[in-house]
C-alpha positions in Angstrom: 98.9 84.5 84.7 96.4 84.4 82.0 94.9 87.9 82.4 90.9 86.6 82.4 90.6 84.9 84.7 93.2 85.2 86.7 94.4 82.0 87.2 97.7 81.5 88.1 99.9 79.4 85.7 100.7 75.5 87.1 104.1 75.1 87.4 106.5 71.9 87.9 110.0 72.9 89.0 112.9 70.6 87.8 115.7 71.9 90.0 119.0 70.6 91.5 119.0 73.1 94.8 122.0 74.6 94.3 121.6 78.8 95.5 120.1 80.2 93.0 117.8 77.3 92.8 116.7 78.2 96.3 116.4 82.1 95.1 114.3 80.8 92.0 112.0 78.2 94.4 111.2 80.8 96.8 110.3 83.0 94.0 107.7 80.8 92.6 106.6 80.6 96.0 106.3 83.8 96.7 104.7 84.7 93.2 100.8 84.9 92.9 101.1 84.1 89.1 101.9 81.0 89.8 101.3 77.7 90.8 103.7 75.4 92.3 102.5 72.0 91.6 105.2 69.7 92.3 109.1 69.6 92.3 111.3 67.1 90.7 114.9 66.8 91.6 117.8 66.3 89.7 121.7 65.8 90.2 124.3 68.9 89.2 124.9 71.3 91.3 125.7 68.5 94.2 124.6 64.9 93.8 121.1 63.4 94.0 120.5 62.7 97.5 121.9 66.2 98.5 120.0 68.1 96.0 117.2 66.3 96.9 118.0 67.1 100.9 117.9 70.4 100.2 114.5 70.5 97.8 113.2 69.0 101.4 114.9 71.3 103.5 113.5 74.2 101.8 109.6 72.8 101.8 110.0 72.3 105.5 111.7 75.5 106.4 109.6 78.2 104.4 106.4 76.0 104.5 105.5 74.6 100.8 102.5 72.6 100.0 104.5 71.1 96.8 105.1 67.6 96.9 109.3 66.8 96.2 109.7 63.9 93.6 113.7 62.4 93.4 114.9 62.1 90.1 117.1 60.4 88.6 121.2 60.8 90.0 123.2 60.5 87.3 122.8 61.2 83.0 121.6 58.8 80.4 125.0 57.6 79.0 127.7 58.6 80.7 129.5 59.5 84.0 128.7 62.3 86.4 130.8 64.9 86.6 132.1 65.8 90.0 129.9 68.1 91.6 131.0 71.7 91.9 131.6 72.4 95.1 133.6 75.2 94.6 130.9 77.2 93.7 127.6 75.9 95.8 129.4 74.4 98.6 129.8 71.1 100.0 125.9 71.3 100.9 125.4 72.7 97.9 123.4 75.6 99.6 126.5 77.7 100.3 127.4 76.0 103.5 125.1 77.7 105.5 123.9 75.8 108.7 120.8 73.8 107.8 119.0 74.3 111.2 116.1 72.1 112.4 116.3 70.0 109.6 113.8 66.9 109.6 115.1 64.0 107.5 111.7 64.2 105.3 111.8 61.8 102.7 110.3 62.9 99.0 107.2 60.8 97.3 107.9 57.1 96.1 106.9 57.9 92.5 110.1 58.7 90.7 110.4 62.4 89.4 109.9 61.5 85.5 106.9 59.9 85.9 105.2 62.6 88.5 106.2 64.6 85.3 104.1 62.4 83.2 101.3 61.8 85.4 100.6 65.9 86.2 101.2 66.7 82.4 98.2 63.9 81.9 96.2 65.4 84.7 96.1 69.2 83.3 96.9 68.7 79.6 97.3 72.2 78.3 97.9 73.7 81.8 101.1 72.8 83.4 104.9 74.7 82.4 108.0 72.7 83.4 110.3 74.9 84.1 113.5 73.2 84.3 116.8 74.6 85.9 119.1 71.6 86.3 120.4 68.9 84.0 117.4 67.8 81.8 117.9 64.1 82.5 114.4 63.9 83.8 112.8 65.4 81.4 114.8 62.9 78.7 113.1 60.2 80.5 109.7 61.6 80.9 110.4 61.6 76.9 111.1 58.2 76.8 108.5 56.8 79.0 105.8 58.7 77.4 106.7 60.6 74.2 103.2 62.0 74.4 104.3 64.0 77.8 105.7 66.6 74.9 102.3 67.5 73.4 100.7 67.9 76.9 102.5 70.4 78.5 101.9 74.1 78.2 105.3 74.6 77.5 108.9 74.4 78.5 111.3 76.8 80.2 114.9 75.9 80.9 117.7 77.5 82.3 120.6 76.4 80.1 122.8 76.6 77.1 125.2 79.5 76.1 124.5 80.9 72.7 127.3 83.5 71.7 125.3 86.2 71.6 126.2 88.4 74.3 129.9 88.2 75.0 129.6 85.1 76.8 129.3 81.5 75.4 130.2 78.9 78.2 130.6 79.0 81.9 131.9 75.3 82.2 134.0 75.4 78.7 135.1 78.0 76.7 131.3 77.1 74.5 129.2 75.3 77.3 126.9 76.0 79.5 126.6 73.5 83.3 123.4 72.4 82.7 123.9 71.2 79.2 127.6 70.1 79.7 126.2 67.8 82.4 123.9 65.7 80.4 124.8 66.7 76.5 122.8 63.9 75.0 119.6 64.5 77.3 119.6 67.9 76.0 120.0 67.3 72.6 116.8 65.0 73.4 114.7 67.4 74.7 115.8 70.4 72.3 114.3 68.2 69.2 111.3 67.1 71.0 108.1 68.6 69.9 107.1 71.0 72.7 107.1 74.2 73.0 110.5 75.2 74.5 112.3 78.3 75.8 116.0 78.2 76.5 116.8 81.0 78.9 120.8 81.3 78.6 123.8 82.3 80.2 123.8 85.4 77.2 121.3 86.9 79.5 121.4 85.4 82.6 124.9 86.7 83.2 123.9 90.5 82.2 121.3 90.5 85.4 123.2 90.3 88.8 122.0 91.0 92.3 124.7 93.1 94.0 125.3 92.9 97.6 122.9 96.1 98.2 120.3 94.4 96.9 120.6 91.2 98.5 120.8 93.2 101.9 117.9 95.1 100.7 115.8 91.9 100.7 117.3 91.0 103.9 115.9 94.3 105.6 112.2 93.1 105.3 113.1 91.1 108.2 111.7 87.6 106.3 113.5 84.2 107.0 113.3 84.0 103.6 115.2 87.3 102.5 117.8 86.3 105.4 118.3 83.0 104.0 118.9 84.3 101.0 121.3 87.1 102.0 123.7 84.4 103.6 123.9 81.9 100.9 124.6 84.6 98.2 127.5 85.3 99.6 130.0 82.5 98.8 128.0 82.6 95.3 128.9 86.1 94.8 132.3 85.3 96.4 133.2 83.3 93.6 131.8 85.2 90.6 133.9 88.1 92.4 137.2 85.9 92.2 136.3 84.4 88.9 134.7 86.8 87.2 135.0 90.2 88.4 131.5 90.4 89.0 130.4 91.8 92.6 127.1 90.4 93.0 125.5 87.3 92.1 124.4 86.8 88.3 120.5 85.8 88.2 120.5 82.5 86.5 117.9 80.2 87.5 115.5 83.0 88.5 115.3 84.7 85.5 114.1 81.4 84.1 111.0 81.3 86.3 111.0 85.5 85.0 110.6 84.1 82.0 107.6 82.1 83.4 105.7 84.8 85.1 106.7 87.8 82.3 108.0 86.6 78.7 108.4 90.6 78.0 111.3 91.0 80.0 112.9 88.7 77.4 113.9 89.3 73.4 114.3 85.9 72.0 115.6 84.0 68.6 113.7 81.6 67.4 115.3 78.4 65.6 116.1 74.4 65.6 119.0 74.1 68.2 121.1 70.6 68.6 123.8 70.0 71.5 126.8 68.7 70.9 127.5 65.5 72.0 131.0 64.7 71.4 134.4 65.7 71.0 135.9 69.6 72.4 132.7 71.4 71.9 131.0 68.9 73.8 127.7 70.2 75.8 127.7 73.4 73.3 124.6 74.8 72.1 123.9 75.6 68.2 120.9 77.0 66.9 119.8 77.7 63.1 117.8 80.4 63.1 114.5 80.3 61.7 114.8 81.0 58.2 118.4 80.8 57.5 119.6 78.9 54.3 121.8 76.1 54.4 122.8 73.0 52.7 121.1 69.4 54.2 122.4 69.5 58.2 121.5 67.8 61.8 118.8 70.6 62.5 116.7 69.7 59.3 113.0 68.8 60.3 113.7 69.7 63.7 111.2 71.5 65.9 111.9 75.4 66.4 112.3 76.4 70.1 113.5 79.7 71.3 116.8 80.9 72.9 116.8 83.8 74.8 119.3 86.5 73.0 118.4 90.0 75.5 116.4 91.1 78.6 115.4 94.0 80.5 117.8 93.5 83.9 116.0 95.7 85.6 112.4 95.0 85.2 113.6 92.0 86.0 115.2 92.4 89.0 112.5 94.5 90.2 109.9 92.2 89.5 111.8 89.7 91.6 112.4 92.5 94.3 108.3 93.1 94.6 107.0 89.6 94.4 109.0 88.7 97.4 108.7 92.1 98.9 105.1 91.1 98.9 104.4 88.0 100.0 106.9 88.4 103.2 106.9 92.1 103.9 
């Protein structure tokens, strides 16, 4: 929020709904620092016309004014991979009942250029925070390279970095989001905006234990209910996989990010995805100022990986902002 007048920040969210999609969306609802001007869909965590289903599901059911926009369902070059059910659920929403739903159906403009369009309306203003595969935004790119000087910035959830004990959640070096689209990635890590990677090396240090999802339950909100239920198959599996009892805060810390770059230490540097072979889908970044013969991240732009965070500032932060706007 900028602190002078107040305003709150204009926000596009790029999702593929996905749990913790639906924990980060009600977030920026719920968050007077910020403005939710539109969402944008995207395949990954199930497949376009589910993700999109459930982006709908969620306007109707907790009441949000932000216009949904499909985006594209599969990446720029190659396949899709299957969707990981195992983790969100064939509904992608942890298999929860999705009660009263009205069919809805999302704007006709496609999600790229809504992205275009609202960048062009409030040059300067708007942050695209992204959380799924960054397919859109590689075609916002491509329609419009100039969509990259007209945002505010860019915050992503995605890419695995080494830098805390844990470099890939999909591979043994890459990140889902990344993985899923490698060369839209590597597309919009060398375009000229300002970007912000917020990564698995701190997203999976900040986890929301069963205590605390019950905490937000006792308000007595639909929306710390609904959440509640559909962590529990998510922390489920990071319990069987991982050890982990709770559920890691991955696309909500990205929209933390948004609302309080503090909670965040970050390196700054060119970064390039790899696109082929056994590493493919891994980030690399060379830090700003490191030394090194001629290479692929030459004359690139320097964006910023996220390398530490303040856990529980940030889970507090997330605690009171919905704590406040449903009791």
């Amino acid at each position: 929020m900028n602190a002078q007048t107040s305003t709150p920040t204009k926000i596009i969210f790029d999702t593929d709904p996905g749990i913790d999609d639906a924990m980060a969306l009600l977030f920026i609802e719920a968050s007077p620092a910020l403005d939710l001007i539109a969402v944008t869909t995207i395949f990954g965590n199930s497949d376009i016309d589910t993700t999109t289903r459930n982006a709908l599901y969620l306007k109707r059911r907790f009441g949000l004014t932000a216009p949904i926009y499909k985006g594209t369902g599969k990446p720029l070059t190659r396949p899709r991979n299957p969707s990981p059910t195992f983790v969100h659920g064939e509904n992608g929403l942890g298999d929860v009942e999705l009660t009263g739903h009205v069919p809805d159906q999302p704007e006709a403009k496609p999600a790229h250029q809504a992205i275009i369009d609202l960048a062009r309306q409030y040059p300067g203003e708007v942050v695209l925070c992204a959380v799924g595969p960054l397919t859109n935004l590689a075609l916002a790119l491509k329609a419009d390279p100039e969509v990259a000087t007209l945002l505010k910035s860019v915050v992503i959830m995605g890419g695995a970095f080494g830098v805390a004990g844990k470099p890939g959640n999909v591979t043994p070096v890459a990140e889902a989001n990344i993985w899923n689209d490698p060369e839209a990635a590597d597309q919009v890590f060398t375009a000229p905006w300002n970007l912000t990677a917020v990564s698995l090396d701190v997203t999976t240090q900040v986890v929301m234990s069963p205590a605390y999802m019950e905490a937000l339950a006792a308000g007595g909100s639909d929306a710390g209910g609904f959440l509640n239920e559909i962590s529990k198959p998510y922390a489920a599996f990071y319990g069987g996989r991982d050890g982990i009892v709770g559920c890691c805060v991955h696309d909500a810390a990205a929209v933390a990010f948004v609302i309080d770059p503090t909670l965040f230490t970050v390196r700054r540097g060119s970064v390039r995805v790899v696109t082929e072979g056994v590493a493919l889908g891994q980030t690399c970044q060379k830090a700003e100022g490191e030394l090194f013969g001629p290479s692929a991240w030459d004359d690139q732009p320097i964006q910023a990986a996220t390398v530490a965070v303040d856990g529980d500032r940030l889970l507090k932060l997330y605690a009171e902002t919905m704590k406040a706007a449903h009791g």
